[in-house]
Residue frames as qw, qx, qy, qz and C-alpha x, y, z in Angstrom:
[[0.265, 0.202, -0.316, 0.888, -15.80, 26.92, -42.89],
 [0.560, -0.429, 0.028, -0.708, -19.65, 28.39, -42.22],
 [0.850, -0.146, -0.501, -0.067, -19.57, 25.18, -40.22],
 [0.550, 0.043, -0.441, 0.708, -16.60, 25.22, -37.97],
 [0.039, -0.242, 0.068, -0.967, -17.50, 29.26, -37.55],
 [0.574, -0.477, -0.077, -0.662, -21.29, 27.97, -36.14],
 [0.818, -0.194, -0.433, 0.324, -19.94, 24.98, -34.10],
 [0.243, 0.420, -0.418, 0.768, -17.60, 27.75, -32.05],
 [0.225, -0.512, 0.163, -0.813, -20.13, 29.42, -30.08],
 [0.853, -0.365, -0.120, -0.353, -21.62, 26.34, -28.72],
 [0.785, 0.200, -0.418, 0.412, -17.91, 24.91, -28.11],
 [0.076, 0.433, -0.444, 0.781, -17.58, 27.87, -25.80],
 [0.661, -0.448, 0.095, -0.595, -20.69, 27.62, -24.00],
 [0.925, 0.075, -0.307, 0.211, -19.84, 23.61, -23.45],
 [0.444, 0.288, -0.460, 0.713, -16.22, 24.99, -21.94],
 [0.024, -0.368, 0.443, -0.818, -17.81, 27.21, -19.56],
 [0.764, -0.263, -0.307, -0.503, -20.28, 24.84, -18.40],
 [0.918, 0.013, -0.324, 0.228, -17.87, 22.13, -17.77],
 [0.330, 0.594, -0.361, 0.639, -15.72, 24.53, -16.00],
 [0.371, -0.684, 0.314, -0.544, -16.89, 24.60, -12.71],
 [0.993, -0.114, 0.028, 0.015, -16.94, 20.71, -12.31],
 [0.790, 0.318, -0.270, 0.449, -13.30, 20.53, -13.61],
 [0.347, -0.744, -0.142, -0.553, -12.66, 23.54, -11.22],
 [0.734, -0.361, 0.399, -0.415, -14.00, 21.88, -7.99],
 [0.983, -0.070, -0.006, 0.172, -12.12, 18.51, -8.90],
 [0.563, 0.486, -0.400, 0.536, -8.90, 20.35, -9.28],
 [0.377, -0.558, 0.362, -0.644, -9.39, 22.29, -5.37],
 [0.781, -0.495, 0.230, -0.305, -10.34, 18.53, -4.21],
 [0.957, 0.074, -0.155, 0.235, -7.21, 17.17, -5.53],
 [0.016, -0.719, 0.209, -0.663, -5.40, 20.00, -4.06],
 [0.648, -0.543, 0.249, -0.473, -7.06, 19.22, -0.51],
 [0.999, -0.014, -0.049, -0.006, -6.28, 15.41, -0.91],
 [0.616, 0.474, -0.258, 0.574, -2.57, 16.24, -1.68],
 [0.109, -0.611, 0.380, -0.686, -2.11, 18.82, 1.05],
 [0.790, -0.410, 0.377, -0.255, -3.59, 16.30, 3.82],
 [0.922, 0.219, -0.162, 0.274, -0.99, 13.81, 2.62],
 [0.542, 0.487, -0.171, 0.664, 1.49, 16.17, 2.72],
 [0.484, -0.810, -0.028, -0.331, 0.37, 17.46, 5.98],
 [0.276, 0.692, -0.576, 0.337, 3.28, 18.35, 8.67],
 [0.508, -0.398, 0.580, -0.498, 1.56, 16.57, 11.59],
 [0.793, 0.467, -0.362, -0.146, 2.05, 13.58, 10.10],
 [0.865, -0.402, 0.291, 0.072, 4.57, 10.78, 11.14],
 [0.107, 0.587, -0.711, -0.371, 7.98, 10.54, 9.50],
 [0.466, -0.154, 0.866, -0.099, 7.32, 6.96, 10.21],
 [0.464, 0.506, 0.639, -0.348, 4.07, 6.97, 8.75],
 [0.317, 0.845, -0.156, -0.401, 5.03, 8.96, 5.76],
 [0.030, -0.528, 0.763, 0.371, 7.37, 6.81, 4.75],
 [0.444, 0.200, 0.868, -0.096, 5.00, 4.00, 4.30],
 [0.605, 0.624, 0.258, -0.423, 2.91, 6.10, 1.46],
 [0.009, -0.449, 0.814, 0.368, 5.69, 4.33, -1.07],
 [0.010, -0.040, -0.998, -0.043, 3.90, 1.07, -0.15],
 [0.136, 0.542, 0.702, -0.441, -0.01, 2.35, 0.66],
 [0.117, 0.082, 0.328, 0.934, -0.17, 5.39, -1.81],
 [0.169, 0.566, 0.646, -0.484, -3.01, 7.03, -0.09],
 [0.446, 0.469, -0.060, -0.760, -3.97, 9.86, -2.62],
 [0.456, 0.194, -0.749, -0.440, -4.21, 7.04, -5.63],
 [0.177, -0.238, -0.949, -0.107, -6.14, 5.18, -3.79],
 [0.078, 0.554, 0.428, -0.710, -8.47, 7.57, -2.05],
 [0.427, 0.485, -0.179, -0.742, -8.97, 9.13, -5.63],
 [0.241, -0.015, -0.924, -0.295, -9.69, 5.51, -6.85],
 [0.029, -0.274, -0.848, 0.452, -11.99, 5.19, -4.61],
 [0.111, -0.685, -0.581, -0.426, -14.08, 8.59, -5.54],
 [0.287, -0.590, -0.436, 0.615, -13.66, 10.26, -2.14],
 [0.112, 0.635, 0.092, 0.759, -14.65, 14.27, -1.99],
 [0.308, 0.017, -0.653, 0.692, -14.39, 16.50, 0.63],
 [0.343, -0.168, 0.106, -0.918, -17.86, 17.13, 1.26],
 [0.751, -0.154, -0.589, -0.258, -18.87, 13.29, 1.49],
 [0.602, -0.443, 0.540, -0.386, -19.70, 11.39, 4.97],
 [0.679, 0.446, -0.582, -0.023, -17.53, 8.77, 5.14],
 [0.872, -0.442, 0.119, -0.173, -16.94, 5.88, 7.53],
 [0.475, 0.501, -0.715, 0.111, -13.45, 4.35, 8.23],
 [0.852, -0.287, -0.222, -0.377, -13.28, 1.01, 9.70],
 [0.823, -0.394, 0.059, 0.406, -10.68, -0.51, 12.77],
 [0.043, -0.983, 0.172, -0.043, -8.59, 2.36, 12.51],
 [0.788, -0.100, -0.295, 0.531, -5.80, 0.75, 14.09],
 [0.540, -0.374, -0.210, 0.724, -3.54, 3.40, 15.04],
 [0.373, 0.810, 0.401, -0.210, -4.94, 5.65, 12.68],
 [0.439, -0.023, 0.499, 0.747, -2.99, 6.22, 9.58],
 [0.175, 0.319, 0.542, 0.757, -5.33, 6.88, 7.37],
 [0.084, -0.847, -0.497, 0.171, -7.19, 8.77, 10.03],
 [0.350, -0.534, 0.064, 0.767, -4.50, 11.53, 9.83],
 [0.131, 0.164, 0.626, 0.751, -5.46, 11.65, 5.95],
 [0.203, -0.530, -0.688, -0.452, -9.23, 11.93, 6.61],
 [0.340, -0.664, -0.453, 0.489, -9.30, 14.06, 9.16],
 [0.140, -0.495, 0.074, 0.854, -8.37, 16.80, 7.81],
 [0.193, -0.023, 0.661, 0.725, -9.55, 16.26, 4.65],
 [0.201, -0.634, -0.702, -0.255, -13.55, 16.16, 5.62],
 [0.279, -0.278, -0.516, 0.761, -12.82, 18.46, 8.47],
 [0.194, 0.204, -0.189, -0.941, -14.45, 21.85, 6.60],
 [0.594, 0.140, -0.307, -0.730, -17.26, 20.26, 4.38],
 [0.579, -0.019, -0.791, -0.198, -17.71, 16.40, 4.87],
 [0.695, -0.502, 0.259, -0.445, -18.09, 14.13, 8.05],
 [0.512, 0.373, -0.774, -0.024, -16.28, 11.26, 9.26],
 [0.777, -0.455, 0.285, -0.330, -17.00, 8.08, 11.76],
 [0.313, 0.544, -0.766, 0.137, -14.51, 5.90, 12.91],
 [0.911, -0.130, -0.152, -0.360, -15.53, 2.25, 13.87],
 [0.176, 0.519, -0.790, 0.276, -13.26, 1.16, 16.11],
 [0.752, 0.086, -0.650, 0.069, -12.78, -2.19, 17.96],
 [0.383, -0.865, 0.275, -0.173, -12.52, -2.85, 21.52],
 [0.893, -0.195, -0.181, 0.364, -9.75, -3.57, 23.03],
 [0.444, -0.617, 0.024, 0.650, -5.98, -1.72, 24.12],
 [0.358, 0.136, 0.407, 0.829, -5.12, -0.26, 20.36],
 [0.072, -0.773, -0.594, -0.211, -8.68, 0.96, 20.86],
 [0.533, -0.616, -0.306, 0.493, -7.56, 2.92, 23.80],
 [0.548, -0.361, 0.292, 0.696, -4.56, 4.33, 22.67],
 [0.120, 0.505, 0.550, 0.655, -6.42, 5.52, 19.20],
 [0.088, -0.792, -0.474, -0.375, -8.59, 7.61, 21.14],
 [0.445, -0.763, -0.112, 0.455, -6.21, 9.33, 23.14],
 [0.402, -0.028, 0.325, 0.856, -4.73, 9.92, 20.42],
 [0.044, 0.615, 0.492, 0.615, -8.04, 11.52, 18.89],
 [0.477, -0.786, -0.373, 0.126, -8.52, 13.48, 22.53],
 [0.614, -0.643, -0.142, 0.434, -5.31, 15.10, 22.39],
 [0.138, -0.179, 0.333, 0.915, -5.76, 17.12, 19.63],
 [0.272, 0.561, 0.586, -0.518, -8.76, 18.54, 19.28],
 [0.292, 0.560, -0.238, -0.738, -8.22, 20.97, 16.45],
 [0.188, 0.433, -0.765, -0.439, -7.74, 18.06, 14.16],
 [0.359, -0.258, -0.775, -0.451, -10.22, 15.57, 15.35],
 [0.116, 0.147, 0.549, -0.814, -12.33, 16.86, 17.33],
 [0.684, 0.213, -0.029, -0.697, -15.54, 16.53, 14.80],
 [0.320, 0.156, -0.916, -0.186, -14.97, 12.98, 14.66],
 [0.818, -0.144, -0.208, -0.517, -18.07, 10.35, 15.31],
 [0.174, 0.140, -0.974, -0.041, -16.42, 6.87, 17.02],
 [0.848, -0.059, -0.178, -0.496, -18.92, 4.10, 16.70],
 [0.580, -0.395, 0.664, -0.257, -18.80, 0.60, 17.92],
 [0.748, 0.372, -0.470, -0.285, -17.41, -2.18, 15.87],
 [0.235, -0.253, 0.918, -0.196, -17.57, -5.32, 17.86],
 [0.634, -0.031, -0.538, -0.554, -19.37, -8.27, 15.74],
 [0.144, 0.214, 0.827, 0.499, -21.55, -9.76, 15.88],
 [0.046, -0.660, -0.723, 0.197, -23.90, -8.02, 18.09],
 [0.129, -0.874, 0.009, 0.468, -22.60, -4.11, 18.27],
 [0.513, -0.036, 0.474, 0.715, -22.10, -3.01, 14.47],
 [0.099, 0.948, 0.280, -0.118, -24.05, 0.39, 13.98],
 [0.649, -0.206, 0.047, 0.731, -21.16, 1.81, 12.80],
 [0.120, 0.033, 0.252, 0.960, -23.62, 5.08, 11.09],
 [0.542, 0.269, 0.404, -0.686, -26.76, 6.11, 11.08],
 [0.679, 0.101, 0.713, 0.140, -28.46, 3.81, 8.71],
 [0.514, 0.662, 0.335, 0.432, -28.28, 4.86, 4.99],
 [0.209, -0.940, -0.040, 0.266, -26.09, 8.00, 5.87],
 [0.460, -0.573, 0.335, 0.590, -22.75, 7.54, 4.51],
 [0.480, 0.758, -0.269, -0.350, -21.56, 8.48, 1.36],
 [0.444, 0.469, -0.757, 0.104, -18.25, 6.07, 1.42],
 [0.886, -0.395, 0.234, 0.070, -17.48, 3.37, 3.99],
 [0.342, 0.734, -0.581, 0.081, -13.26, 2.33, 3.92],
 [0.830, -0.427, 0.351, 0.074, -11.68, -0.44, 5.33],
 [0.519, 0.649, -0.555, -0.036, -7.93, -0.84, 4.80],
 [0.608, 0.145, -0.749, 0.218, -6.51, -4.68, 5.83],
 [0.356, -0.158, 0.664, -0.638, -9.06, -5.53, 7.97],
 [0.818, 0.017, -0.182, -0.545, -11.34, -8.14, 6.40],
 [0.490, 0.070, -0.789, 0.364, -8.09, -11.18, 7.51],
 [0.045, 0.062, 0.710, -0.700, -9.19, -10.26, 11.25],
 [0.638, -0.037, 0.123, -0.759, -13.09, -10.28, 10.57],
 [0.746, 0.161, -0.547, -0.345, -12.78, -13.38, 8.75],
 [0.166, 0.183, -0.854, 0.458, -10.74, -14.72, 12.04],
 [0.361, 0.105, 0.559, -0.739, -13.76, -14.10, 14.02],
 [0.019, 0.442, 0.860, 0.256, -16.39, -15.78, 11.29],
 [0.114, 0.829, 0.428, -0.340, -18.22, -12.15, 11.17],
 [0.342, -0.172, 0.648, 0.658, -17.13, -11.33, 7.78],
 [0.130, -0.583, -0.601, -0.532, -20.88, -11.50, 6.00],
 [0.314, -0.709, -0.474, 0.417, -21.86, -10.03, 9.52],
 [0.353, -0.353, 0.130, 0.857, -19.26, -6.98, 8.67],
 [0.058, 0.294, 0.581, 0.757, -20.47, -6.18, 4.76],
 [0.194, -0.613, -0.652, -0.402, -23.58, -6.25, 5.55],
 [0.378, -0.735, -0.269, 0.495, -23.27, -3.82, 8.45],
 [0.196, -0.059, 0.468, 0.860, -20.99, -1.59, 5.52],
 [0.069, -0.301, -0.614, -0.727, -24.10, -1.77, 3.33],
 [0.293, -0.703, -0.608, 0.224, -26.70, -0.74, 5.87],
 [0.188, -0.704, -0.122, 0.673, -24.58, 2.74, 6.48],
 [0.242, -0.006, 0.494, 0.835, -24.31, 3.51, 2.90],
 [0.468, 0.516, 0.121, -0.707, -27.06, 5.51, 1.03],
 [0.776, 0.445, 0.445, -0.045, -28.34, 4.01, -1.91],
 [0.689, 0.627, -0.154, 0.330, -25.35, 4.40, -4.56],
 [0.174, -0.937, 0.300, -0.043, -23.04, 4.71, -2.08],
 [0.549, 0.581, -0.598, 0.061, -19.17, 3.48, -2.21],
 [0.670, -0.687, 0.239, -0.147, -17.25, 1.00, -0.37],
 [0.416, 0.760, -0.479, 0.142, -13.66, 1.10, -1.09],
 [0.961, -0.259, 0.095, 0.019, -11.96, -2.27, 0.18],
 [0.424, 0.682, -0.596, 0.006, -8.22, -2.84, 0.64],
 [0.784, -0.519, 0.259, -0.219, -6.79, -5.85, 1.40],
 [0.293, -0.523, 0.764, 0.238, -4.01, -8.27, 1.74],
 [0.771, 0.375, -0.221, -0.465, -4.26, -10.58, -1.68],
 [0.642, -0.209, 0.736, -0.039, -4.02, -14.32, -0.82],
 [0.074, 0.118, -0.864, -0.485, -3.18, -16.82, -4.12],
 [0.708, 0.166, -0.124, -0.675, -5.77, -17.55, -6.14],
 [0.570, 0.260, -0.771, -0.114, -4.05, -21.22, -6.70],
 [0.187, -0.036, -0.796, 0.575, -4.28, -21.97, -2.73],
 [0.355, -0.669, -0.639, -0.136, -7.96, -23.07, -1.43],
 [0.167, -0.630, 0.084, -0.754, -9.29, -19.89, 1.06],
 [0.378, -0.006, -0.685, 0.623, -8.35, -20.37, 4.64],
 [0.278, -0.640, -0.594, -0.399, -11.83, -19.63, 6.07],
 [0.401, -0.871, -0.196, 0.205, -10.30, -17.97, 8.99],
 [0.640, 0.691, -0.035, 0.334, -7.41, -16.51, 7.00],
 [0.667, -0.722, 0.038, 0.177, -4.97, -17.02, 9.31],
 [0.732, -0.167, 0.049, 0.659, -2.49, -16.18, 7.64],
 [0.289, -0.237, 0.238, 0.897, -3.20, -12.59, 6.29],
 [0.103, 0.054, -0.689, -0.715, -4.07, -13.19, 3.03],
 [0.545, 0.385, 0.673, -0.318, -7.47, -13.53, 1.61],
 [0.373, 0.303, 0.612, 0.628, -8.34, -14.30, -1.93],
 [0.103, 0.151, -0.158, -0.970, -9.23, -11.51, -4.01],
 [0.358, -0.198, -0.789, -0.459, -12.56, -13.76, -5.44],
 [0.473, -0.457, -0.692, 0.297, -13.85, -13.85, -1.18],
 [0.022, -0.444, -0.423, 0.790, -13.82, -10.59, -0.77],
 [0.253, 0.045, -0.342, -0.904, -16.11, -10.15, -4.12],
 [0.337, -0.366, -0.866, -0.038, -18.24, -13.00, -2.70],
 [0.301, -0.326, -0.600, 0.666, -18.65, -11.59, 0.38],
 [0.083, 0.230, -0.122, -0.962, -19.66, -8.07, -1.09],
 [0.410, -0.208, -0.665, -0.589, -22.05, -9.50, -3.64],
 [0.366, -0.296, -0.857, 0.212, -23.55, -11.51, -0.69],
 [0.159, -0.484, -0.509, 0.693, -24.29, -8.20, 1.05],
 [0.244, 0.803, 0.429, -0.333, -25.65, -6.69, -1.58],
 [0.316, -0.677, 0.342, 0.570, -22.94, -5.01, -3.15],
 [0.751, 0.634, 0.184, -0.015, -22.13, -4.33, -6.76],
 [0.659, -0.302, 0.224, 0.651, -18.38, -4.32, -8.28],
 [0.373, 0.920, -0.001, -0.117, -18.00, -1.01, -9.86],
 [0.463, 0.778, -0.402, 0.137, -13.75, -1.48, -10.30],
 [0.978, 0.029, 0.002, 0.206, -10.64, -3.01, -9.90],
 [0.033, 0.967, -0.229, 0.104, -7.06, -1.54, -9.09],
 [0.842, 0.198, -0.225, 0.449, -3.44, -2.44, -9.17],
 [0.063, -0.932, 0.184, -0.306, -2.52, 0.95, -7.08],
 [0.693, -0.550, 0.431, -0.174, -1.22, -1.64, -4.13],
 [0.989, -0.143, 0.011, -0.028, 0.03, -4.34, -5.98],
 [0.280, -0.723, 0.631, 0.037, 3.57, -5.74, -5.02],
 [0.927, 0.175, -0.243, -0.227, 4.38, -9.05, -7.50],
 [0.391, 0.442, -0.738, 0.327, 7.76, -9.72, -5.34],
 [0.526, -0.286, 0.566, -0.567, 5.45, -10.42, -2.26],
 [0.336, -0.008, -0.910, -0.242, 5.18, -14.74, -2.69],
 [0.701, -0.278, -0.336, -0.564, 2.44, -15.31, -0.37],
 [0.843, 0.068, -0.532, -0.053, 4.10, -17.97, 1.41],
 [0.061, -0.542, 0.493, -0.678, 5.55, -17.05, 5.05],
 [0.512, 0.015, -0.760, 0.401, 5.97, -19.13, 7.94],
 [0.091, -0.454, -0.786, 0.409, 4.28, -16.39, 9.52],
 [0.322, 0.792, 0.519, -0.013, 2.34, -15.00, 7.19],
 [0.333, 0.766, 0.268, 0.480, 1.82, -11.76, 5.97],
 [0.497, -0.859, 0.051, 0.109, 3.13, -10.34, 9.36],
 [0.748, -0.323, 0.129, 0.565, 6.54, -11.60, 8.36],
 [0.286, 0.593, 0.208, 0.723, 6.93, -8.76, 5.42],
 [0.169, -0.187, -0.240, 0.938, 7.40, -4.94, 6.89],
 [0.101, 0.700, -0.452, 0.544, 6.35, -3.37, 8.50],
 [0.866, -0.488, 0.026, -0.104, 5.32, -6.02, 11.29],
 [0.519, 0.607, -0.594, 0.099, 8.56, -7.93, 10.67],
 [0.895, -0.347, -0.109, -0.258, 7.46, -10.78, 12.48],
 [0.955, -0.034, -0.236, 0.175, 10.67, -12.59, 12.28],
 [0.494, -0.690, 0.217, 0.482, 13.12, -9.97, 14.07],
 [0.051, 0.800, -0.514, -0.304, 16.46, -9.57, 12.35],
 [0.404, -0.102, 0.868, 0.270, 16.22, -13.01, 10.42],
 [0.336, 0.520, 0.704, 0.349, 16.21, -12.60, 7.14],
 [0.075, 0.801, 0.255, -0.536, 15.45, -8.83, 7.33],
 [0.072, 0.425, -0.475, -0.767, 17.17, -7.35, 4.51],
 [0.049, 0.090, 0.895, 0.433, 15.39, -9.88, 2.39],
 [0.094, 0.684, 0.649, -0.321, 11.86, -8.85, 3.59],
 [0.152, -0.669, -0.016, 0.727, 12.61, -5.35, 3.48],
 [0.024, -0.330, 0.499, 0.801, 13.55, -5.80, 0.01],
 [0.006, 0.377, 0.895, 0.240, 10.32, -7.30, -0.65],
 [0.205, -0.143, 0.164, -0.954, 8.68, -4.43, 0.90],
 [0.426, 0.070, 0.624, -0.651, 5.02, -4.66, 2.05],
 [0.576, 0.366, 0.726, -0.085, 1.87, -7.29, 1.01],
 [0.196, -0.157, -0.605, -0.755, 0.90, -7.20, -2.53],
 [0.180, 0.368, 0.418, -0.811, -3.05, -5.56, -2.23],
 [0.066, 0.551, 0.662, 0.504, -6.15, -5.86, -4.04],
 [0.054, 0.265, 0.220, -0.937, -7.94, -2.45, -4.14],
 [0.010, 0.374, 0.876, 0.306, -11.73, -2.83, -4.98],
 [0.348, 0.036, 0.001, -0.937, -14.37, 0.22, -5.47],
 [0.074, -0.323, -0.940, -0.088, -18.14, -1.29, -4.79],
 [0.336, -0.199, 0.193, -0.900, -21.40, 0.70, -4.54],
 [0.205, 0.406, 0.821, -0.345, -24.34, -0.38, -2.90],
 [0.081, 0.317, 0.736, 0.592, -27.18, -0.13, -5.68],
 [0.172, 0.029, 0.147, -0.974, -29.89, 2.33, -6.28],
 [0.225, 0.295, 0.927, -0.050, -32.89, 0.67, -6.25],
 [0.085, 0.190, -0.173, -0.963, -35.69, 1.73, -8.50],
 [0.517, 0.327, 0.680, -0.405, -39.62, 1.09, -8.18],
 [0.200, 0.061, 0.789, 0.577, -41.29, -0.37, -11.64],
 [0.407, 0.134, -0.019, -0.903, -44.01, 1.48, -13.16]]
């Protein structure tokens, strides 16, 4: 009992230590939840977080809202709508966008609403020559969601990473989703159809430096075969093939996803 009775006081102290940490992770899962849930949103776009679950994978990932954080080829910006707000107050965000028309159309979109991004950074992501996508060792995170198929088109794939691991700070993250090509079926060096093995994009990483810190099922989809006529486009939401075959897609719903968490190592001088 004189045990138990001297073990207390330090059990409290211990509680109220740990409190503020636990705290300040509830308030940023709060923040994470509430920019999901955010009205300016798409219906459209909302409905997709069935098949993408952004907060499970964003909190796989590590994000906080006080972290500079790169997101890569935007596209139309989904998950800008998530990370905008969410860094808006305490963090920082750059957005590495591609040229071309989607390019366009992204930044009008980021022009015509100021309140919401208006403290965005865009950077230039056109490999091989123009890939500065942060100041160098600045970010906290880098993201890219299903966009290594379209580097890999272009053969600037190791080009990419290693541009990734340049903006990161020494332990910093770089949270990788992507479409998850069969392991049985040799790797389509310009992965033209989509897919890319899950094993190529841990090559690739390693190659640049990178260190696997984790592994996630958040994305995966085991009714998605792999095997499309035209690819991964033919599954929703592209729905490559029209109104043949739809109901069957549909019911297949979107790509089965590997979600990988990498950090870019602290390095550490020997005495």
């Amino acid at each position: 009992m004189r045990l138990k009775v001297a073990l207390l006081p330090g059990l409290i102290v211990s509680l109220l230590v740990l409190h503020p940490e636990f705290a300040r992770a509830q308030d940023d899962a709060a923040a994470l939840k509430s920019a999901v849930n955010s009205s300016t949103r798409r219906p459209e776009d909302v409905a997709r977080d069935q098949y993408r679950h952004p907060i499970e994978t964003l909190t796989f990932f590590g994000i906080k809202p006080d972290m500079t954080v790169v997101e890569m080829s935007p596209g139309g910006g989904w998950y800008t709508d998530i990370l905008a707000p969410y860094l808006h107050d305490q963090g920082k965000l750059y957005e590495a966008v591609p040229p071309g028309e989607n390019t366009i159309e992204y930044k009008k979109k980021l022009a015509d609403d100021p309140a919401r991004f208006g403290k965005i950074t865009v950077t230039q992501l056109d490999p091989p020559d123009k890939l500065k996508l942060a100041p160098p060792g600045s970010a906290d995170m880098v993201v890219t969601f299903r966009n290594v198929h379209n580097w890999m088109r272009g053969g600037n794939g190791e080009a990419v990473f290693k541009a990734m691991y340049a903006a990161l700070k020494p332990g910093g993250i770089l949270g990788v989703e992507e479409h998850r090509g069969d392991p049985s079926q040799p790797q389509d060096p310009k992965a033209a159809s989509g897919y890319v093995r899950e094993d190529s994009v841990i090559t690739m990483a390693e190659e640049a430096g990178f260190i696997l810190a984790g592994k996630s099922d958040i994305n995966a989809n085991p009714k998605d075969t792999k095997d499309y006529a035209k690819g991964v486009w033919t599954l929703p939401p592209t729905l490559r093939l029209g109104d043949t075959d739809k109901a069957k897609y549909l019911a297949i719903g979107e790509s089965d996803r590997m979600t990988l968490k990498f950090l870019k190592p602290i390095k550490t001088t020997s005495r």
